[in-house]
C-alpha positions as CSV (number, residue, x, y, z in Angstrom):
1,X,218.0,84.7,193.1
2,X,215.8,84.3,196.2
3,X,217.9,87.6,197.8
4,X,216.9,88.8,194.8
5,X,213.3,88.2,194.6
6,X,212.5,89.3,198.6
7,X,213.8,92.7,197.4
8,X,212.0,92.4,194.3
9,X,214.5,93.0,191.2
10,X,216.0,89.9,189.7
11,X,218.9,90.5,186.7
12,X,217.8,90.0,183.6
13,X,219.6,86.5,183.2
14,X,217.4,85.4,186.4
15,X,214.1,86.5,185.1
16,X,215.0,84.6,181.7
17,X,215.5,81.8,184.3
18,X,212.2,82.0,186.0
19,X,209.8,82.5,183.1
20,X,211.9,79.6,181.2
21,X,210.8,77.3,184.2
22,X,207.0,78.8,185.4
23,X,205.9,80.1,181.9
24,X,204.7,77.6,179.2
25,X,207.1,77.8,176.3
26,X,204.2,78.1,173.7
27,X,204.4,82.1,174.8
28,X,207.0,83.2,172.9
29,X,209.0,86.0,173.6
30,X,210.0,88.9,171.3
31,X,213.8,88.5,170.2
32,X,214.0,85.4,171.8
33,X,217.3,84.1,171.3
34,X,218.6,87.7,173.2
35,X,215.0,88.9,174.8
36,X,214.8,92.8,175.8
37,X,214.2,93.0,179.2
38,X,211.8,96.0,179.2
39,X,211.4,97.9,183.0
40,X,210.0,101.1,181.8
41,X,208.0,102.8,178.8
42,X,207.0,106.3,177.6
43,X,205.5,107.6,174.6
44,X,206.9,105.7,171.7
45,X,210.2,104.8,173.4
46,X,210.8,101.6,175.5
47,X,214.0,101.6,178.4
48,X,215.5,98.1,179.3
49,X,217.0,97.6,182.8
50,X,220.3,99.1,182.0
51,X,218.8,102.6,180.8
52,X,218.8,101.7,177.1
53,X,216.2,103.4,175.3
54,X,214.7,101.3,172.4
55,X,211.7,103.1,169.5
56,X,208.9,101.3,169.8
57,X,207.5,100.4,166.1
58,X,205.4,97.2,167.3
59,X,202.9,98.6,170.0
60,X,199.5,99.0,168.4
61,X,198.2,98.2,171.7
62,X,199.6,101.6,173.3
63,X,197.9,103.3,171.0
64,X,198.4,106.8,172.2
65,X,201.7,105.8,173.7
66,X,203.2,104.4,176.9
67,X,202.5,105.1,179.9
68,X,200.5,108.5,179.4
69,X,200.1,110.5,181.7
70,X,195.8,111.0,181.1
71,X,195.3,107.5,181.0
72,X,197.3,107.0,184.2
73,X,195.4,109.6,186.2
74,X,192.1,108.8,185.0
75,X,192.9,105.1,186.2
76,X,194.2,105.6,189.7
77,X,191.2,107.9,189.7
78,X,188.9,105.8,189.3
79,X,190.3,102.6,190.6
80,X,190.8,105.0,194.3
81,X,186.9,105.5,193.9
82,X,185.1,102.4,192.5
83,X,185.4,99.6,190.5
84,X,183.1,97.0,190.4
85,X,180.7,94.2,188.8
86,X,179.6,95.2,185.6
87,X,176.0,94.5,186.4
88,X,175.6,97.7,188.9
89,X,174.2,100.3,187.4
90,X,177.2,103.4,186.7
91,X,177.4,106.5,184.5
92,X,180.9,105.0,182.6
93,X,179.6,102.9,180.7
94,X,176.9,104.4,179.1
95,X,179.2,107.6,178.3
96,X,181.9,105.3,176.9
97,X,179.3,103.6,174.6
98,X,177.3,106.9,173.3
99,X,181.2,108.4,172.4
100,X,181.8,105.3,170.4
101,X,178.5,105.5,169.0
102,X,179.5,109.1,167.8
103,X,182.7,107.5,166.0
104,X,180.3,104.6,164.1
105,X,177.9,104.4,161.6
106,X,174.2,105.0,162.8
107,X,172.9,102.4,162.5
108,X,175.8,100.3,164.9
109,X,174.4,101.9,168.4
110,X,174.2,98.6,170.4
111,X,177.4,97.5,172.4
112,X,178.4,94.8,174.5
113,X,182.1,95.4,176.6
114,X,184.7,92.4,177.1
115,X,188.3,91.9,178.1
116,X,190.4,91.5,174.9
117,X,189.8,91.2,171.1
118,X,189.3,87.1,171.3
119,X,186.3,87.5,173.6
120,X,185.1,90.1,171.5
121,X,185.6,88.1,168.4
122,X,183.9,84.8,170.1
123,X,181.1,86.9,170.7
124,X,180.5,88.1,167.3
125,X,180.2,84.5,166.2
126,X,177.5,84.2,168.9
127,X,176.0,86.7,167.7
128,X,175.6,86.0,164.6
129,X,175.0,82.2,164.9
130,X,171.9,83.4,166.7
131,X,170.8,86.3,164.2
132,X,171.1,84.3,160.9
133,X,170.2,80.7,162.7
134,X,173.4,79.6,159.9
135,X,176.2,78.3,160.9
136,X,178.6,78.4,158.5
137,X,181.2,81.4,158.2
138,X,183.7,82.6,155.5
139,X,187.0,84.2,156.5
140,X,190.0,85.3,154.3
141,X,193.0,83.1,153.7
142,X,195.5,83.6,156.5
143,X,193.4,85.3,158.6
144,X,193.6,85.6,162.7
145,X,191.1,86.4,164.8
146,X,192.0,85.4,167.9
147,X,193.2,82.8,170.7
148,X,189.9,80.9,171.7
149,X,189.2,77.9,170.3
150,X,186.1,79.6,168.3
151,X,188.2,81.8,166.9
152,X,191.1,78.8,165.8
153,X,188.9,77.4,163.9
154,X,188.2,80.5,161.7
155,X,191.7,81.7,162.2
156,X,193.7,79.6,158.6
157,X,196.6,81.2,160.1
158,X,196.7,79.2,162.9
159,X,194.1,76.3,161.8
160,X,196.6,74.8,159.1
161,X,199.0,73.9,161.9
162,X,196.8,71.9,164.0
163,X,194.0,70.3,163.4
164,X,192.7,71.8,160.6
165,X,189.9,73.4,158.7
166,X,185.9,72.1,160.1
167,X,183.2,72.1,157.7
168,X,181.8,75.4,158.9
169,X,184.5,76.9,158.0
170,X,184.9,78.4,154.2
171,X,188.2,80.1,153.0
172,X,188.3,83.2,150.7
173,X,191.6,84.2,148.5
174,X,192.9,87.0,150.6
175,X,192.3,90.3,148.2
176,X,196.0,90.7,148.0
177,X,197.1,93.0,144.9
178,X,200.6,92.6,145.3
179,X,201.2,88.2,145.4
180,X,197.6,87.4,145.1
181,X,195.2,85.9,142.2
182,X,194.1,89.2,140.8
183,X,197.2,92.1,141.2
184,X,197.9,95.7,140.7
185,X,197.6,95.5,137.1
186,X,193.8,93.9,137.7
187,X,191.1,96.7,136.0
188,X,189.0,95.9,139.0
189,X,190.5,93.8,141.7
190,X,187.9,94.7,144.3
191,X,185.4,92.9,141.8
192,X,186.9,90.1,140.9
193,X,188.0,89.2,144.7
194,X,184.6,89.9,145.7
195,X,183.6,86.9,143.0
196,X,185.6,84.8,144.5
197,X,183.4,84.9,147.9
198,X,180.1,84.5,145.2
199,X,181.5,81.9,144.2
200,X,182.2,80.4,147.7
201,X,178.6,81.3,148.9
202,X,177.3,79.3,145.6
203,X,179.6,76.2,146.6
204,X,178.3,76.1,149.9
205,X,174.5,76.8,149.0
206,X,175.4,73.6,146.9
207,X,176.4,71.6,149.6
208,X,173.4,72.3,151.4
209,X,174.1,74.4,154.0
210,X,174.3,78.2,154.8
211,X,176.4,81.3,155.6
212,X,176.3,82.8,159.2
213,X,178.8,85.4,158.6
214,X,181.7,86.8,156.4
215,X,184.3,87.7,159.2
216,X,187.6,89.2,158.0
217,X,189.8,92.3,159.2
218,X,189.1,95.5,157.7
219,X,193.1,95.7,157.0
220,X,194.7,92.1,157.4
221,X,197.8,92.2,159.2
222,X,198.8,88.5,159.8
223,X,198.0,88.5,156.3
224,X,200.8,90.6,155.5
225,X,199.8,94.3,156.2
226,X,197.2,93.7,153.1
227,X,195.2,97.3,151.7
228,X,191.6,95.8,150.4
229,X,191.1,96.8,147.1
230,X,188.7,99.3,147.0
231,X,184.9,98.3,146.8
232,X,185.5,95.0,147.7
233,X,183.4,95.0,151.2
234,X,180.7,96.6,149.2
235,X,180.0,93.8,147.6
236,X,181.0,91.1,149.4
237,X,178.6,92.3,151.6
238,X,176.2,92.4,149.2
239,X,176.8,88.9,148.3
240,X,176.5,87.6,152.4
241,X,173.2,89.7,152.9
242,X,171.5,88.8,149.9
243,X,172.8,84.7,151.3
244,X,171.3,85.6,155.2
245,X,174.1,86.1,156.9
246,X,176.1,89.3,158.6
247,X,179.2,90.9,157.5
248,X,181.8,91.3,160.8
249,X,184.5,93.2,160.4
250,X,187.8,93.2,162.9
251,X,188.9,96.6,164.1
252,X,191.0,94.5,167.6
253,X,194.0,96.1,165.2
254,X,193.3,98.5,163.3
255,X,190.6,100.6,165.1
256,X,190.3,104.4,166.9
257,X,191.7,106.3,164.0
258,X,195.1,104.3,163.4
259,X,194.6,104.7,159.8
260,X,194.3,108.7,160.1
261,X,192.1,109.9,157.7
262,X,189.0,107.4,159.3
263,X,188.2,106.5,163.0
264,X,187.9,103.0,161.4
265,X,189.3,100.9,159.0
266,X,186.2,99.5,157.2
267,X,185.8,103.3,156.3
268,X,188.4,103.5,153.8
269,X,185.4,101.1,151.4
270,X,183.9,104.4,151.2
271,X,180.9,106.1,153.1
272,X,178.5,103.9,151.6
273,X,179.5,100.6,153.7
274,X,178.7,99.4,157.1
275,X,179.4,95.8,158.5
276,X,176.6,94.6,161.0
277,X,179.1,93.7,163.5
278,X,182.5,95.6,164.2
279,X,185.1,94.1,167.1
280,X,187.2,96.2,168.6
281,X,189.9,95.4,171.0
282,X,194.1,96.3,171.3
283,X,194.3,100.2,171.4
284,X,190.9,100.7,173.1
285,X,192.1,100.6,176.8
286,X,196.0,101.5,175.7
287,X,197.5,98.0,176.9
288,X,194.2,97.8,179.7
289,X,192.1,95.0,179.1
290,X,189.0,96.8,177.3
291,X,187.5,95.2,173.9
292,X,184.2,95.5,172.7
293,X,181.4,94.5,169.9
294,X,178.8,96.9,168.4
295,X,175.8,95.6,166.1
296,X,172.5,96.8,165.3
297,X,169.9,96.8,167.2
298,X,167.8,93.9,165.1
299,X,170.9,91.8,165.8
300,X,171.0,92.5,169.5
301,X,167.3,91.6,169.7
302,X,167.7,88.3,168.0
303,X,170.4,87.7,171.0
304,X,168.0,88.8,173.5
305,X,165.5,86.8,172.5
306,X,166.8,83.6,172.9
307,X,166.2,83.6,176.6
308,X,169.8,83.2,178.1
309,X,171.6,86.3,179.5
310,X,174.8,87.9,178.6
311,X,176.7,89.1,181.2
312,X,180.5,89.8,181.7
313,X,181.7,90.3,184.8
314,X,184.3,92.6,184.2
315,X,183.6,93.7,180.7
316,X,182.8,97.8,180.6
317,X,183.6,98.2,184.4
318,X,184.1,101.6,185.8
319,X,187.6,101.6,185.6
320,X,187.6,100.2,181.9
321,X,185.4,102.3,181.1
322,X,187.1,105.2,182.6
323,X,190.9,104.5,180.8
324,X,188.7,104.5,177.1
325,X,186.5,107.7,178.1
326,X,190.2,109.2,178.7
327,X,192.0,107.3,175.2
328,X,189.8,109.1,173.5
329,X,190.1,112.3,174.7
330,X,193.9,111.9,174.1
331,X,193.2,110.7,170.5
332,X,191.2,113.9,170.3
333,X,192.9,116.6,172.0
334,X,196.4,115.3,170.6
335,X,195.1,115.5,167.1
336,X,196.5,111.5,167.3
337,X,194.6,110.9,164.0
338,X,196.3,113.8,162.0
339,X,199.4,112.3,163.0
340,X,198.5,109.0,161.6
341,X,197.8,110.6,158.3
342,X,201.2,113.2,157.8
343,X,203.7,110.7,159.9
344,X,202.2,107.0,158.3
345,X,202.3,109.5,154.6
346,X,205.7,110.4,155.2
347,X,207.3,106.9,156.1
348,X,205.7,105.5,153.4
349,X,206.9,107.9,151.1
350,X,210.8,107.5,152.8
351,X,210.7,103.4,152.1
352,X,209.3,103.8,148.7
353,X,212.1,106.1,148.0
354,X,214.5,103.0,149.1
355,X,212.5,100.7,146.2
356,X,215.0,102.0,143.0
357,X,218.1,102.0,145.9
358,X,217.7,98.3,147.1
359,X,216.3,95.3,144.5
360,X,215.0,93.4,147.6
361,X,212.0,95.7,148.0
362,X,209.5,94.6,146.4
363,X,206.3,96.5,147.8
364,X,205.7,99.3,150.0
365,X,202.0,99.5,151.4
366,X,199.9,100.9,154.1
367,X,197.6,103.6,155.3
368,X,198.1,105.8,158.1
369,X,200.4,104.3,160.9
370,X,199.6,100.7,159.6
371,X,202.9,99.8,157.3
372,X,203.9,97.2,155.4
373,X,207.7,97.1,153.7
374,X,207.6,93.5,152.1
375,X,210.9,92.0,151.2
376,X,211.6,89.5,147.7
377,X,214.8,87.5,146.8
378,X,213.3,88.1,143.3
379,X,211.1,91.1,142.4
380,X,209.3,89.1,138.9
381,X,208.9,86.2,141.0
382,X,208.3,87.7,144.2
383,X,209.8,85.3,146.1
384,X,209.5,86.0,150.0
385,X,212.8,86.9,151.4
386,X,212.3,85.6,154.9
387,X,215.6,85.1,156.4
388,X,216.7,88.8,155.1
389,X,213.6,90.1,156.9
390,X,214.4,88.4,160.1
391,X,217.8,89.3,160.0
392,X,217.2,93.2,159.2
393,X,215.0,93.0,162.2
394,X,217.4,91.4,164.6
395,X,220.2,94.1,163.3
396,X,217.7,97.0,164.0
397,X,217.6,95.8,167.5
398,X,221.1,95.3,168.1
399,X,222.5,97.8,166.4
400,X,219.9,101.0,166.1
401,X,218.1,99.8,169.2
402,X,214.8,100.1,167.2
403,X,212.0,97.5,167.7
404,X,210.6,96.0,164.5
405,X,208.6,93.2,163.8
406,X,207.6,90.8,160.6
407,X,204.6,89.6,159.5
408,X,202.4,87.7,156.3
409,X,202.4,84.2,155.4
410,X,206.1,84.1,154.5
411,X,207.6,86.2,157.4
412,X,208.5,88.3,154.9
413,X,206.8,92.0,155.7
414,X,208.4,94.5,157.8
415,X,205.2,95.8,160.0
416,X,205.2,99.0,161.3
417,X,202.4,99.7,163.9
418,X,203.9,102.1,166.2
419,X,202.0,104.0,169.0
420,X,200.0,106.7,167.2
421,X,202.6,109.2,168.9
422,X,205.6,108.0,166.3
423,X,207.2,111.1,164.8
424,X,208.6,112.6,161.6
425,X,211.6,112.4,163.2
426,X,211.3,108.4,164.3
427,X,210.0,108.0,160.8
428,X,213.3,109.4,158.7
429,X,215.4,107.5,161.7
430,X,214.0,104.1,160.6
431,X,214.4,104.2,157.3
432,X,218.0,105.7,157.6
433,X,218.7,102.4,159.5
434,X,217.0,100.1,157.4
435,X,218.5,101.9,154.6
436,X,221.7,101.4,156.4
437,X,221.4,97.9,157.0
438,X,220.4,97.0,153.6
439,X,223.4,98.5,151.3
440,X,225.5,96.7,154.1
441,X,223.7,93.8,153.3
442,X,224.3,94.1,149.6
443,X,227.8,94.9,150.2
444,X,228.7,91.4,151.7
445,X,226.9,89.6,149.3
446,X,224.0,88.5,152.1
């Protein structure tokens, strides 16, 4: 293994070796009773060390693809020339924030650049802590926002399996139409799962104390690839304004026009809504560490004002700055969003197709090139079919080479984010397979 190591290429069985022994176990490995060993990547397809090309349907974080070749160049460019402190003055990172100001809502025009979606995320709670002078924030059941121990503690998904929830914290029912209080059958859903964050508000006002912020994704995926029922952020905004706090909504998913026919998620409530605070993170630097927060400006001043500066040392560098000036023009000039909107239509269309074929579907959703294909033992009762998810997935990889992933509270959704480069063609090969898989499935019994 040393031999190996001075020449710098160690078999796959030695690398499992070495990141079993210097990496802590808690970072889990795709696959990981057989992981992939992954030594190059292009566009939507991944190659392991043996030349075997694997379709990439989990890499929302690539989101123009991998390895493309306009980010590349606009990197090495950059990197060759300068890249420095944050705190000099440079032309980057002022044209990267006026092109995402042209993406957002007026009146979000004041942004502060970070290193991944939990900083951005621990900000926003700063943020609005200091705005609203409240501490308390609501956040959807089974949401995750993050790694930091700010963000644990609004984050139920993770939360419930340590220590728990603090007092701050105040859990909504996820707006979840298809296993949730109020369902598809609901006259108005987005209404009646708004109430139930009135009703929280009115509990806490109770209780003597007051709301900071209502912080959820615009389209929760931990929770299961969930669409919000439509006019829900309306109003729950509504409800948090008129209580003095700030409605924050998490784009570090589903951001820079993944959903096709919006640059943002939040969007799809209709042109009438804006949160106060938007995070962004994942796609923005195509796997480079780039994240942001934009809020208003009355919001920024509060955070001025209290006397302590905000700086981050390598957040909006030139070189950061530089990779999203260039995802954007690839978004752009790749028509990346259009692509969202006919490739994400027309896989949705092929697995709702499967529904009458295969009794275990029991929902299709999504929007754009953000899928959802949740699996049920029993389609009245909805029961989450967990192990037949993770075994479809595990079957994908061994036998289609295809790279899937599950997700929601049960394990039980098929997620399909794929870099926004995913073609009709990847889309009708996927579904053949899963297709596949499940009649097999049904044939033995399984």
């Amino acid at each position: 293994m040393r031999e190996n190591m001075a020449l710098g290429k160690l078999r796959k069985e030695e690398t499992l070796v070495l990141r079993k022994k210097l990496i802590g176990q808690s970072c889990r490995l795709f696959y990981s009773e057989d992981p992939v060993k992954i030594v190059k990547a292009r566009g939507q397809f991944l190659f392991d060390e043996n030349g075997k090309r694997y379709l990439d349907c989990i890499s929302n974080v690539q989101h123009v693809g991998h390895c493309h070749p306009s980010i590349t160049k606009a990197a090495s460019a950059q990197m060759d020339l300068l890249n420095t402190n944050a705190r000099f003055l440079h032309d980057n990172i002022v044209m990267y924030a006026a092109r995402l100001a042209a993406t957002l809502p007026e009146k979000l025009c004041v942004f502060y650049f970070v290193n991944s979606g939990s900083e951005a995320n621990d900000l926003a709670l700063r943020l609005s802590h200091q705005y609203t002078q409240h501490e308390d924030v609501i956040v959807l059941d089974h949401a995750y926002h993050g790694h930091l121990m700010s963000l644990i503690d609004i984050s139920p998904y993770k939360f419930r399996k340590l220590a728990g929830q603090k007092e701050w914290v105040h859990v909504a029912p996820l707006p979840d139409t298809y296993r949730g209080l109020y369902r598809e059958d609901h006259p108005n859903p987005g209404q009646a799962y708004a109430d139930t964050v009135k009703d929280l508000i009115e509990e806490v006002h109770r209780d003597g104390r007051k709301i900071s912020a209502f912080f959820a994704e615009s389209l929760p995926s931990v929770g299961g690839q969930i669409i919000l029922p439509q006019g829900y952020s309306t109003k729950v905004a509504e409800y948090v304004r008129s209580a003095g706090g700030v409605f924050v909504a998490d784009e570090v998913q589903t951001g820079f026009g993944r959903v096709g026919s919006h640059f943002w998620a939040f969007q799809l409530q209709g042109q009438g809504f804006c949160p106060d605070i938007v995070t962004m993170g994942k796609p923005m630097g195509n796997g480079h560490p780039l994240a942001c927060v934009a809020t208003t400006v009355e919001i920024a001043g509060a955070f001025t004002a209290n006397g302590v500066e905000y700086f981050n040392t390598c957040g909006g560098n030139p070189v950061s700055c530089a990779i999203g000036l260039a995802v954007l023009d690839v978004i752009e000039e790749e028509d990346l969003q259009g692509n969202a909107t006919r490739v994400g239509a027309h896989l949705k269309d092929l697995l709702i197709k499967l529904q009458p074929r295969h009794q275990i579907i029991g929902d299709v959703r999504g929007v754009g090139l953000f899928v959802g294909l949740e699996l049920v033992t029993d389609r009245e009762q909805r029961t989450p079919a967990t192990e037949t998810a993770a075994l479809v997935v595990k079957r994908l990889k061994e036998e289609d080479n295809i790279c899937v992933s599950t997700d929601g509270p049960w394990e039980s959704v098929l997620k399909f984010k794929p870099p926004m480069c995913f073609s009709m063609d990847d889309a009708e090969l996927t579904v053949k397979c899963i297709d596949r898989i499940l009649t097999d499935m049904e044939a033995s019994g399984i």
